[in-house]
C-alpha positions in Angstrom: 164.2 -83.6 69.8 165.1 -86.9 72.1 162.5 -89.6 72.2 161.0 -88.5 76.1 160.4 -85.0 74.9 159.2 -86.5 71.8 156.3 -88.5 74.2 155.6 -86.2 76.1 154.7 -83.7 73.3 152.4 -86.4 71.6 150.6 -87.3 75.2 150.1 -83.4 75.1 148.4 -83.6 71.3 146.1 -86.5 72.5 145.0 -84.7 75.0 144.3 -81.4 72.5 142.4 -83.8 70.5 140.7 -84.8 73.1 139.5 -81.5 74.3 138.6 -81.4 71.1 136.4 -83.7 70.7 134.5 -83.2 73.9 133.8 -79.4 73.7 133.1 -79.8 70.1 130.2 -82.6 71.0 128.8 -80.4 73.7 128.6 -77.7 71.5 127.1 -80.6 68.8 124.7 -81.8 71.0 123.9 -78.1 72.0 122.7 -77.5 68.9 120.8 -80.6 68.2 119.0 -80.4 71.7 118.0 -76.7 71.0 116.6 -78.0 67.9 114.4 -80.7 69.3 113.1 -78.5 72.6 112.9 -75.4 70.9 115.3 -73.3 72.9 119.1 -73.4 74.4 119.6 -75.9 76.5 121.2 -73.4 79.0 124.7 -72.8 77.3 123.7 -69.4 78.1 122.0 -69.8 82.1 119.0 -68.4 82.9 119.8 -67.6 86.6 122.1 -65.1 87.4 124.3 -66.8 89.6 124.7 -69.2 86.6 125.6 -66.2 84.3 128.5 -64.6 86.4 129.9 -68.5 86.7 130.4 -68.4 83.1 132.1 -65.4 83.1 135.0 -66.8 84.9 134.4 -70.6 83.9 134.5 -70.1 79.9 138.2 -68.4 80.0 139.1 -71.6 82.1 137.8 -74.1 79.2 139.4 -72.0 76.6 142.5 -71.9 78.3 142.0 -76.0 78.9 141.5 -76.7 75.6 144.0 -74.5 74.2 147.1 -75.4 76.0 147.6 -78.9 75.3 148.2 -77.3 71.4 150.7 -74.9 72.8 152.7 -77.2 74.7 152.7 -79.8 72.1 153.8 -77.8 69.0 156.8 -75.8 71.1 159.9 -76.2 69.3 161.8 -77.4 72.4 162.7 -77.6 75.8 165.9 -76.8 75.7 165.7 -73.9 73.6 163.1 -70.9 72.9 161.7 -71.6 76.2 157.9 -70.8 76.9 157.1 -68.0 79.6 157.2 -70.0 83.1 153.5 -69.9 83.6 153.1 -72.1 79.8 156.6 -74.1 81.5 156.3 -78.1 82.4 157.3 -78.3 86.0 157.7 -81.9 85.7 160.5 -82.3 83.2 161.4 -85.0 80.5 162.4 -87.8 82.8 161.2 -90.9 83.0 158.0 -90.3 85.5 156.9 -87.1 83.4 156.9 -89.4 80.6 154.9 -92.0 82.2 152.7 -89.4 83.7 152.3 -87.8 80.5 151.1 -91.3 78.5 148.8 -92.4 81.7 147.2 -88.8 81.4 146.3 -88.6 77.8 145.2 -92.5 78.0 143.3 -91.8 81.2 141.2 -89.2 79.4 140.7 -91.1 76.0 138.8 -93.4 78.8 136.8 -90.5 80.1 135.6 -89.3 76.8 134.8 -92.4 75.9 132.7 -92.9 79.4 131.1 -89.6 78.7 129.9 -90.5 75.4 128.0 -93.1 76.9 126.5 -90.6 79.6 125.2 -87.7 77.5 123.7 -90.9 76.2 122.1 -91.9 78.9 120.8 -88.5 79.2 118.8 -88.2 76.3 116.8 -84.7 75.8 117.5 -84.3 79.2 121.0 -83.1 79.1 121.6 -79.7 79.8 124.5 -77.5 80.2 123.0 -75.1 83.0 120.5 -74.6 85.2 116.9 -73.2 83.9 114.8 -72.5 87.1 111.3 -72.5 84.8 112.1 -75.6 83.3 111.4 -79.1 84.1 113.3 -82.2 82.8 112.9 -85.9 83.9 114.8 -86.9 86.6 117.8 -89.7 85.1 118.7 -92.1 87.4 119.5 -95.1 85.1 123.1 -96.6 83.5 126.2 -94.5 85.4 122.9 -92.5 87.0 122.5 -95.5 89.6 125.5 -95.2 90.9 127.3 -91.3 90.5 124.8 -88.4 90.6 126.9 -86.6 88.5 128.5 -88.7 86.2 129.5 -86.7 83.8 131.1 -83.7 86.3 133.1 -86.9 87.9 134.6 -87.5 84.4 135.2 -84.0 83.2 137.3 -83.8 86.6 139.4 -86.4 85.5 140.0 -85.4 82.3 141.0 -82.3 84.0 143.8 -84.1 86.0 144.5 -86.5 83.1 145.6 -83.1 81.0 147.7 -81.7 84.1 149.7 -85.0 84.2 150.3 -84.6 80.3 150.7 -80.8 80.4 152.1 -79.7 84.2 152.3 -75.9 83.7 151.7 -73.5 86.2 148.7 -72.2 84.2 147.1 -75.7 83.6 147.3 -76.3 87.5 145.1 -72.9 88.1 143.0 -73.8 85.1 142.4 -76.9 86.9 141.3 -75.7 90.1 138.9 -73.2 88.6 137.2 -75.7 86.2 136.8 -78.7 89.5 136.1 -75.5 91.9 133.3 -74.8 89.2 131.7 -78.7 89.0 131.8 -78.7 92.5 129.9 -75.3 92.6 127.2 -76.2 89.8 126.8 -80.0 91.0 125.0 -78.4 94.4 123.6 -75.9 93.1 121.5 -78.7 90.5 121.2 -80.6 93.6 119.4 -77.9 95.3 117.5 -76.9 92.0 116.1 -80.4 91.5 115.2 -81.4 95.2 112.8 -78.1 94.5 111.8 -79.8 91.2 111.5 -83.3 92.2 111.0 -83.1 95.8 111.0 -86.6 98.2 112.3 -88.7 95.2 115.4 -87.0 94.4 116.0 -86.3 98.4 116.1 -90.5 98.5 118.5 -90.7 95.4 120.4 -88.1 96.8 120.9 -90.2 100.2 121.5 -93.2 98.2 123.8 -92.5 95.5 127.4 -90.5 95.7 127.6 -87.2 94.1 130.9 -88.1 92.0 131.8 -91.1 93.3 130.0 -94.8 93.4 128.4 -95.0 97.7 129.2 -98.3 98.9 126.9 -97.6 101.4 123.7 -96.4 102.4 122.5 -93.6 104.8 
C-alpha cells in the first residue's frame, strides 16, 4: 500500500469513527431524553409524513455510516477492486489526498460544533416532529444566529465524508440525507410558527435557516 492510498484510507476511518460517534450520541441522548420526558423523543414520528421520511432516510444513514468502514478496510486499489458504485472517483493523487484529510478534519469540527448544540438544546431536542407536543422555543448560543444549527452541520459532515469517501453511492447518499434536512427543517418551521405563533414568525425573519443572516428583513 503507497503512502496516498495509505491517507486516504485513514481520512476514510476518521470519518467512520466519526459517524460513529454522532449516531451513537443521538441514539444516547435518545434514550436519556425518553427517560426524563417519559416518552420517545420522536425517533419514531408521530405524523405520517414524518413516518414515510424515515422509511427512505434511515437506509440513507445506514448506508452513511457504513461506508466510510468499507472503503477504509479494502485491501487495495489496485487490486480486488470494489463494485463501481462502492469505487472512489477521485483517485490517489495528490488533491484526493488533500480532499480526503480536509474532509475527515472538517467533520471532527462539526461533531465537535454539534456537541455543543444538542447542548444548547437541553430537553428540548428532538429528533422528529410531534404535532401534540409542545417544547420551548431555543433561540440562544448557535440558536441566535442559524435556525437550524444542527441540520447545517449534519450537511457538512455529509460533504466532509464525500470528500474523504467519493463513491458513486456516497454522492446519492448525500443528496438524500441534505434533500431530507432541507425537507424536515420547513416542515418544523411550519410546525412551530403553529406552536409559537408571532414570536417564531420574527425569529424566522431575523435569523438564517442554515446559515448566519447578515441582514435583516
Amino acid at each position: 500500500m503507497t503512502l496516498g492510498i495509505g491517507l486516504i484510507k485513514l481520512a476514510a476511518l476518521a470519518c467512520g469513527v466519526e459517524l460513529a460517534v454522532y449516531w451513537g450520541t443521538v441514539l444516547v441522548k435518545s434514550w436519556r431524553i425518553a427517560s426524563k420526558i417519559g416518552k420517545d423523543p420522536n425517533m419514531v414520528p408521530r405524523e405520517r409524513v414524518g413516518q414515510w421520511m424515515r422509511v427512505l432516510w434511515g437506509p440513507a444513514v445506514l448506508a452513511w455510516c457504513i461506508q466510510p468502514w468499507l472503503f477504509g478496510l479494502a485491501a487495495g486499489f489496485g487490486r480486488g477492486q470494489p463494485p463501481w458504485i462502492l469505487a472512489s472517483v477521485a483517485g490517489t493523487g495528490l488533491m484526493a489526498r488533500l480532499l480526503a484529510a480536509a474532509g475527515a478534519g472538517g467533520g471532527a469540527v462539526c461533531l465537535g460544533l454539534t456537541f455543543i448544540c444538542w447542548r444548547q438544546m437541553g430537553r428540548s431536542w428532538r429528533i422528529g416532529i410531534d404535532p401534540g407536543e409542545k417544547t420551548e422555543l431555543v433561540v440562544r448560543g448557535a440558536y441566535r444566529f442559524v435556525r437550524h444549527p444542527i441540520y447545517s452541520l449534519s450537511m457538512f459532515l455529509m460533504i466532509g465524508t464525500v470528500l474523504a469517501v467519493p463513491t458513486p453511492l456516497m454522492f446519492l447518499t448525500a443528496v438524500v440525507h441534505i434533500s431530507m434536512l432541507q425537507v424536515e427543517a420547513r416542515r418544523e418551521e411550519g410546525y412551530l410558527i403553529k406552536l409559537h405563533g408571532s414570536h417564531y414568525e420574527k425569529y424566522r425573519q431575523t435569523v438564517g435557516r442554515f446559515l448566519p443572516r447578515p441582514w435583516k428583513q
